[in-house]
C-alpha positions, 0 to 999 in steps of 0.5 A: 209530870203527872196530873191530877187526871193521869193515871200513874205507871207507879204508885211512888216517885223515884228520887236519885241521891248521891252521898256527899261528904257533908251528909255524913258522921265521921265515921263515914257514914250518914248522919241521921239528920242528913235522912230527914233533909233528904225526905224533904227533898223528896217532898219538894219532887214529889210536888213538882211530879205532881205538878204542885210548885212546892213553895206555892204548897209550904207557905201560899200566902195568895190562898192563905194557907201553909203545910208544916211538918209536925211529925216525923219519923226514920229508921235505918236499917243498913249503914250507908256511906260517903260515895254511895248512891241511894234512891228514895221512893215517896209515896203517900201513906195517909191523906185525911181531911186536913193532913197528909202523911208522906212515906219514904223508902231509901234503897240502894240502886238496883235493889229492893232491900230498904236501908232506911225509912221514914214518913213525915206528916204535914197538916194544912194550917190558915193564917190563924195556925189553926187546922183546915182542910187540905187544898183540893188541888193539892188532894186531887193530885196526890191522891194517885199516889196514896198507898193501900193499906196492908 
């Protein structure tokens, strides 16, 4: 686990993902969907890597505050297949006052060529739905993790 004052080894987290059955088209290989669960799953890691209980983050009824998604993209560059294993790589592409963009690189083991990527973003919302800043807990941890720009 990382804290909000540990320096990071990587500026990503790294996240095993087998391939199962009900992930893919009937061709055998993964169904589009399946990628945009799989990004979530990494989100949820991510959280817990930085030592933020996801469900406490998503919808924090104590501190009145919830973090939808409210846009999401994904490319797929290489086909992957029933049986495969992948690893997803989360990093944190954007943080502004109120939302945070997370990026999302599928690679098989062992290489660095991405098969598929993606990023979501999350904007931070009170109890109204209207916007407000993000936790400062929430940037302080996973401000490490932000990607520089290119």
């Amino acid at each position: 686990m990382t804290g909000s004052s540990a320096a990071i080894d990587k500026p990503f987290v790294e996240i095993p993902i087998s391939i199962r059955f009900g992930d893919t088209d009937p061709y055998g290989v993964v169904y589009f969907v399946s990628y945009f669960r799989y990004c979530h799953h990494g989100i949820e890691e991510f959280l817990r890597h930085v030592g933020l209980p996801p469900a406490a983050m998503f919808r924090n009824q104590d501190e009145k505050f919830g973090l939808p998604i409210v846009g999401a993209s994904a490319d797929f560059r290489r086909p992957i297949k029933y049986g495969e294993d992948i690893v997803l790589r989360v990093s944190i592409l954007k943080m502004g006052q109120k939302s945070l963009t997370f990026g999302f690189r599928f690679h098989r083991p062992g290489s660095e060529d991405i098969v598929g990527e993606g990023q979501a973003t999350m904007v931070a919302i009170g109890p109204d739905w209207l916007s407000r800043p993000l936790p400062e807990r929430l940037q302080a941890a996973v401000g490490p993790f932000l990607t520089p720009s290119a």
